[in-house]
Structures are given as C-alpha cells and as structure tokens.
SELO-610834 format. One line per 3 residues: number of its first residue (from 1); their letters; for each residue z, x, y of N, C-alpha, C. Coordinates in Angstrom, 3 decimals, decimal comma, padded with zeros to 6 digits. Each point is the difference from the previous one (the first is absolute). Last residue first. Example, Ala and Ser with C-alpha at 12.3 -4.5 7.8 and 13.67 -1.06 7.14 Angstrom:
2
2> SA> 007,080/012,850/-002,250/000,060/000,820/001,190/000,730/-000,770/001,090; -000,070/000,290/-005,720/000,000/-000,890/001,190/000,000/000,900/001,200
//
This chain:
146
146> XXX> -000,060/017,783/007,579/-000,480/001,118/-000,987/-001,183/-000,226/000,404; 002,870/-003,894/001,204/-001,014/001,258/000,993/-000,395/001,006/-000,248; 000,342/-003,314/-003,211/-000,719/-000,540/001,313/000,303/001,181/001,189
143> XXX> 002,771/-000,211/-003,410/-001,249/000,263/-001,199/-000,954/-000,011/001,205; 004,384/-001,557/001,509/-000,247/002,021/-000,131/-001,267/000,226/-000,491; 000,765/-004,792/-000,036/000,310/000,686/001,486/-000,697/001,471/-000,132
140> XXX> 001,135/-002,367/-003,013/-001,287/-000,010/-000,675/000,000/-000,108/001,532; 003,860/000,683/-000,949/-000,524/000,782/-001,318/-001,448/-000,017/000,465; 002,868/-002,533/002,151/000,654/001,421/000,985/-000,863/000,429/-000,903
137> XXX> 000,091/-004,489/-001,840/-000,944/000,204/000,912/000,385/001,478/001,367; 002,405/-000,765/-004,167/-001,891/-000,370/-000,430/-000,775/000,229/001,489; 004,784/000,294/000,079/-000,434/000,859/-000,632/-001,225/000,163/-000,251
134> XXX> 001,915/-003,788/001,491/000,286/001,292/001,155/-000,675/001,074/-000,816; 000,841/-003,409/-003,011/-001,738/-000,752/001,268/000,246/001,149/001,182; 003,324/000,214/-003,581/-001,404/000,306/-000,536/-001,172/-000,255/000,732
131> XXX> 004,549/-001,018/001,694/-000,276/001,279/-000,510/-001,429/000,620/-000,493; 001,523/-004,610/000,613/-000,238/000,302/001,196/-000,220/001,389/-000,397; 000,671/-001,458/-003,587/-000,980/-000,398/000,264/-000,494/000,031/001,348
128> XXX> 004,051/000,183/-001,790/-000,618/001,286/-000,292/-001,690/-000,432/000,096; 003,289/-003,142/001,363/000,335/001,129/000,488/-000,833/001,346/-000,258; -000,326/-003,684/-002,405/-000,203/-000,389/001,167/000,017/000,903/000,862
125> XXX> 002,363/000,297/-003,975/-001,015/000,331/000,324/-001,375/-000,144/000,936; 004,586/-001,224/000,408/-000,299/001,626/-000,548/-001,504/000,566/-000,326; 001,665/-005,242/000,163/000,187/001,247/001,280/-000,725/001,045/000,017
122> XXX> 000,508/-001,768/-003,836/-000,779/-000,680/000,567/-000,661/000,204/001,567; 004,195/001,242/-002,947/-001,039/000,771/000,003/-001,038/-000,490/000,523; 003,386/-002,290/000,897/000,291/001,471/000,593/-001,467/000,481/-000,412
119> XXX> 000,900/-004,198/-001,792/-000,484/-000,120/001,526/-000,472/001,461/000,475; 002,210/-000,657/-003,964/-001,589/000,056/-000,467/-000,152/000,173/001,268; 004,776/000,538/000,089/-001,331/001,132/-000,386/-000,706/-000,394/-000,161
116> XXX> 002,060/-002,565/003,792/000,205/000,074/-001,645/-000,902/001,232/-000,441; 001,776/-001,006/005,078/-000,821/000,477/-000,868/000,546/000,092/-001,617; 002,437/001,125/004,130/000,287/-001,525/-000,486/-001,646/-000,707/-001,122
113> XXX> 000,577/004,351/002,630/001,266/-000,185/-000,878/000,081/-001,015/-000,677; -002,750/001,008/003,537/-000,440/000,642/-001,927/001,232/-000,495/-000,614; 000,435/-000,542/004,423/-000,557/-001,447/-000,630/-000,654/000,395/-001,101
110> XXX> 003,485/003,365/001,644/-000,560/-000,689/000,540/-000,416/-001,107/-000,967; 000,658/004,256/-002,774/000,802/-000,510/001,645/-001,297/-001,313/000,428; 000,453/003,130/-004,585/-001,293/-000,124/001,055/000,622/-000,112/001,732
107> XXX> 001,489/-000,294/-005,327/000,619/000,928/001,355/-001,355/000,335/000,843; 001,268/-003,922/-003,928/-000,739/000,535/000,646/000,483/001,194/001,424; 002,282/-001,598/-005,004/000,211/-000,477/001,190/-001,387/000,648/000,973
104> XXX> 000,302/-001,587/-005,227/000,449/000,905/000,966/-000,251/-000,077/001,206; 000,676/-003,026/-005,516/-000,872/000,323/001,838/000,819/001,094/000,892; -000,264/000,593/-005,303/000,732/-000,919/000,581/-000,718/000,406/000,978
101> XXX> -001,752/002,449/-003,291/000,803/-000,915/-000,779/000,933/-001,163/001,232; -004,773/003,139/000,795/001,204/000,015/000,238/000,578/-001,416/-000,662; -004,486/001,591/-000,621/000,565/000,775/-000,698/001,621/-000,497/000,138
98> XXX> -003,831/-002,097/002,066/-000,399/000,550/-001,319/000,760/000,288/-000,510; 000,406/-000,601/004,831/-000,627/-001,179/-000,871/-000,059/-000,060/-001,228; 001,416/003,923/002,144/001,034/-001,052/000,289/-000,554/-001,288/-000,482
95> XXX> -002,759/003,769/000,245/001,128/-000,201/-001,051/000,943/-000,623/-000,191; -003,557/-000,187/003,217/-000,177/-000,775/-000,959/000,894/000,721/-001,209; 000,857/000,826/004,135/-000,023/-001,314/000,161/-000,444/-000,389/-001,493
92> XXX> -000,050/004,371/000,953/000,952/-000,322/-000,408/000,590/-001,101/-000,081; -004,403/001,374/001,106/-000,012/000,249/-001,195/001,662/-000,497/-000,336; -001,447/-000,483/004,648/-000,247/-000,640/-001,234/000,086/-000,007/-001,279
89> XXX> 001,257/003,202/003,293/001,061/-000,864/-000,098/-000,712/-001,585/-000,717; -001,970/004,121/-000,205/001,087/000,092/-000,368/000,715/-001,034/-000,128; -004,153/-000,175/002,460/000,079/000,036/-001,312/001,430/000,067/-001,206
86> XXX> -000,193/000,313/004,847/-000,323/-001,298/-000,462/-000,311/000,013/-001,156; 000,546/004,006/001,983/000,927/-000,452/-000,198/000,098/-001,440/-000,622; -003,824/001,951/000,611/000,737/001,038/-000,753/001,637/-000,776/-000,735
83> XXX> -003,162/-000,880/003,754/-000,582/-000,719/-000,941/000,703/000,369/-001,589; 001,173/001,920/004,685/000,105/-001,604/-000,315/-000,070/-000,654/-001,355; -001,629/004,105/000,935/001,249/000,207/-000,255/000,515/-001,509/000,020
80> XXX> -004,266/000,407/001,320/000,123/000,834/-001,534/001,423/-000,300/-000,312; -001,405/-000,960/004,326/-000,465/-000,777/-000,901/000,391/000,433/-001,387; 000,846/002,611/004,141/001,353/-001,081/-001,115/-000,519/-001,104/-000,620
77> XXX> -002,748/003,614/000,349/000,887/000,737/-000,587/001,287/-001,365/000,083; -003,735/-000,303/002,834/-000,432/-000,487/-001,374/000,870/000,829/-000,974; 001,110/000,259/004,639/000,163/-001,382/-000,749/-000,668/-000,086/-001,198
74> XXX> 001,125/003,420/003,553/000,288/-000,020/-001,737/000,298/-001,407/-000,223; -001,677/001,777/004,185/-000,846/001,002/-000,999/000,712/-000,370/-001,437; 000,777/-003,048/003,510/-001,405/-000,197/-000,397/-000,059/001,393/-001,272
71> XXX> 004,566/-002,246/000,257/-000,718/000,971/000,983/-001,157/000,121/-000,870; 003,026/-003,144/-000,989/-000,335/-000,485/001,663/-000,434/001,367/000,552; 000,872/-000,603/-004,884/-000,864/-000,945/000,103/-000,508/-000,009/001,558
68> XXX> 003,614/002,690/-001,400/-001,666/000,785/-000,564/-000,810/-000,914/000,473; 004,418/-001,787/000,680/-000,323/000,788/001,045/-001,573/000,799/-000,430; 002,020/-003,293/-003,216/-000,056/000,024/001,374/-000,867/000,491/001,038
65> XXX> 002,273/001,746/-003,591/-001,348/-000,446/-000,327/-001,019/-000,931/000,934; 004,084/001,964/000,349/-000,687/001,250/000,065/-001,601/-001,041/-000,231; 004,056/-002,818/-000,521/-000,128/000,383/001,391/-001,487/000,903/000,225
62> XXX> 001,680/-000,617/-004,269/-000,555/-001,266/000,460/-000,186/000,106/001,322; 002,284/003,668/-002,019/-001,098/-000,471/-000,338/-001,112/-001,044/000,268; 004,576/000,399/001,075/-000,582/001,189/001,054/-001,548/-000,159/-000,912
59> XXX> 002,815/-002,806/-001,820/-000,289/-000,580/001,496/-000,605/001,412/000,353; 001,081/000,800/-004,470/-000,910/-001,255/000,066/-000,271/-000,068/001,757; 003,462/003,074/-001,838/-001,183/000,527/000,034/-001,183/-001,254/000,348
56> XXX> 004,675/-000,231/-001,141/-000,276/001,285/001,023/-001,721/-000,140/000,226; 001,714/-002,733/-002,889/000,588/-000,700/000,393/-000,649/001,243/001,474; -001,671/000,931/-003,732/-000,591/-000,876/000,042/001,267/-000,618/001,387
53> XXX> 001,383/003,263/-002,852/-001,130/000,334/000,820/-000,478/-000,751/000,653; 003,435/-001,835/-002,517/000,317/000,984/000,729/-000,852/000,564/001,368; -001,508/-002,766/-003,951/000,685/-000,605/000,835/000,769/000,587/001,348
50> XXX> -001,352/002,378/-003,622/-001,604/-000,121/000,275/000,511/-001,421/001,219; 003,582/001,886/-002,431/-000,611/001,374/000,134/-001,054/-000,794/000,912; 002,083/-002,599/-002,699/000,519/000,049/000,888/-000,350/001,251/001,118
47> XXX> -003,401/-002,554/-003,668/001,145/000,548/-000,003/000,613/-000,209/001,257; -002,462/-004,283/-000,816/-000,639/001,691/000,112/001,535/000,514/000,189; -001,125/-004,892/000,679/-000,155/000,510/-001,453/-000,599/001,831/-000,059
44> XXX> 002,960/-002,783/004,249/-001,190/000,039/-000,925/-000,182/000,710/-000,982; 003,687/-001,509/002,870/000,004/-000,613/-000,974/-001,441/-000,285/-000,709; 001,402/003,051/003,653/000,879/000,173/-000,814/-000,297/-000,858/-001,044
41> XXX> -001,919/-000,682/004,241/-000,714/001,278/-000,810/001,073/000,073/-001,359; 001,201/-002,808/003,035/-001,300/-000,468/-000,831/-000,488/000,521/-000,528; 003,362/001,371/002,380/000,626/-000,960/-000,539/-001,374/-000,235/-001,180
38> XXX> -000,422/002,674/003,959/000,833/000,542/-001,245/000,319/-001,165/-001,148; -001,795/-001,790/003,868/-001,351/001,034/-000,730/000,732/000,582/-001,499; 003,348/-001,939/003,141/-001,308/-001,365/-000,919/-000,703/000,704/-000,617
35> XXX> 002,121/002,942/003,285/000,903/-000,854/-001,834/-000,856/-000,432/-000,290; -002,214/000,696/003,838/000,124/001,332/-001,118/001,235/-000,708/-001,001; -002,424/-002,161/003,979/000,888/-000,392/-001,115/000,199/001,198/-000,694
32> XXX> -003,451/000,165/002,925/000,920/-000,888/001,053/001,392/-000,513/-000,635; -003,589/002,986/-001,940/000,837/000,454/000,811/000,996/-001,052/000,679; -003,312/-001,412/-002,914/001,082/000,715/-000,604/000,943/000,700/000,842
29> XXX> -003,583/-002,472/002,176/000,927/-000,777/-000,657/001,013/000,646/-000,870; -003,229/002,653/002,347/000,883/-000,457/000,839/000,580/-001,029/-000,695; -003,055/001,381/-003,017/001,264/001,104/000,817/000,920/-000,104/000,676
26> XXX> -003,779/-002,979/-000,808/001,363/000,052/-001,393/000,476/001,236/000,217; -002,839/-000,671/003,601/000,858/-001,305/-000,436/000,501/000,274/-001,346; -003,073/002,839/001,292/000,990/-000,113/000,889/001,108/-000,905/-000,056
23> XXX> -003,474/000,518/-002,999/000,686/001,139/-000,417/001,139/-000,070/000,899; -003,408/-003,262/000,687/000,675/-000,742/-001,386/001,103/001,535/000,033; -002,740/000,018/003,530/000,692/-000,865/000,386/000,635/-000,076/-001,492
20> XXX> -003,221/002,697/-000,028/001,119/000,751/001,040/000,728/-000,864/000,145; -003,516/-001,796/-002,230/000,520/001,086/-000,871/001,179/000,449/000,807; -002,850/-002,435/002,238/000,665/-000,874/-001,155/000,890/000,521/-000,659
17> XXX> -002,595/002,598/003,082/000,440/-000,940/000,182/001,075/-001,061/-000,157; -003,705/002,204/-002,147/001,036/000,970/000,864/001,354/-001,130/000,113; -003,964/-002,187/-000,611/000,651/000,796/-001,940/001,378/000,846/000,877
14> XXX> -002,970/-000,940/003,848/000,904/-001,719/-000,899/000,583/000,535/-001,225; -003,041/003,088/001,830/001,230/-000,058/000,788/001,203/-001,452/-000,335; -004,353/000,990/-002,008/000,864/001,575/-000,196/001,447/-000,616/000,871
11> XXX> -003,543/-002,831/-000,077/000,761/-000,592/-000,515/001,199/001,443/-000,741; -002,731/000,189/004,068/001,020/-001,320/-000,116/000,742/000,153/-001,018; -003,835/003,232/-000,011/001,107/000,251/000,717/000,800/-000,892/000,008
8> XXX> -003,662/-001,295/-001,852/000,792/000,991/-000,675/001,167/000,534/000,515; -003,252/-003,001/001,475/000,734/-000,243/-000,212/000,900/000,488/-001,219; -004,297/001,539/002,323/000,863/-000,424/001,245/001,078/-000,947/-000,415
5> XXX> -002,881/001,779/-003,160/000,409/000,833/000,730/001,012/-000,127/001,097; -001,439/-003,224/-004,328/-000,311/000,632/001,031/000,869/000,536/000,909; -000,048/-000,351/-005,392/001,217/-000,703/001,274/-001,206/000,625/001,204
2> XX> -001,646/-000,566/-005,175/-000,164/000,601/000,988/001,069/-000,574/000,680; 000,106/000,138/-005,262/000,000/-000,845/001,180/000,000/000,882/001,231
//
C-alpha cells in the first residue's frame, strides 16, 4: 500500500504522538502512586528478583521511551524500542491468559488498570500497530532518500 507523501508526515506524528502519550501516562500514573505500583507489581506471576527490577526500572523506561519518540534523530529507535516493550508486555498478557492459575492484578496505573486482560491485550496490540505503521512508514521514508 502506497501512503502519499504529503501524508506521511501526519501520520509519523499521530503514531508519535499516541505513543508519548500512552508511556507518559502510565508513568505519570505509577508515579502518582508508587505503593499502588509496588503493590501490583508484587502480586505478579514473576520471581521477586524480576519484580524488584521492574519496580526501579519500568517508569525511567517508559519515560526514555518517551523521550526517543520526541527527538527527530531518535524516533525510529523509540519506534523500535516501543515496539520492544509492547511486545514483552504482551507476551506476558498472554501468559497471564494461558498460563496463570488465579487473576492478577494489572500494574499498568491509571484507566489500564481497570482493563480486563483480553481488553488489555487488545489494547496492546493496538498499540503495536501504532508501532508497526511508524516504522513502515520512517522505513520506506529512508528507502526514498537513498
């Protein structure tokens, strides 16, 4: 499928966009609660070790990713990384569909929070689909000025 030229840029910037707003907002929602976050993180199906990391490490992540997305020279790097993370956190949506013996709590924050897992993944991938349309079209961008 061709996107013409003069609406490539839009929709680079709408995927953006979208993306900076979903990483900003469940950051700033975990941040705005850190117990709660701790709280939720604690009653997921992963060691205590990977809950740990994950408690340190998720918002500055989600933030970074963010921020790759709002500078021109590394947005197709937070396309990637976006897309990276969304995977993860699908793949673990669907161990939680598949695999987990009782419901677990979503540590997302905000109105993710309240999201059933089919909904979540549904989301998610939705989500990665804004990913895959930034990517397709920054890809067949670069192929075009070579």
């Amino acid at each position: 499928m061709k996107i013409p030229d003069q609406v490539r840029p839009a929709l680079v910037q709408i995927s953006c966009a979208l993306l900076v707003f979903l990483w900003l907002y469940t950051a700033g929602s975990k941040l705005s609660d850190l117990e709660e976050f701790k709280r939720s993180l604690s009653g997921q199906a992963m060691p205590d070790m990977a809950k740990t990391i994950l408690y340190g490490a998720l918002i500055p992540a989600e933030i970074s990713a963010a921020l790759l997305l709002l500078i021109p020279a590394t947005k197709m790097l937070g396309f990637r990384v976006s897309m990276i993370f969304l995977s993860l956190f699908t793949a673990y949506i669907l161990f939680i569909l598949f695999k987990a013996e009782e419901a677990r709590p979503c540590s997302c924050g905000g109105v993710l929070k309240q999201l059933n897992w089919n909904t979540h993944l549904l989301f998610n991938l939705a989500c990665m689909s804004i990913c895959a349309l930034g990517i397709w079209i920054n890809k067949g961008r670069r192929q075009q000025d070579t």
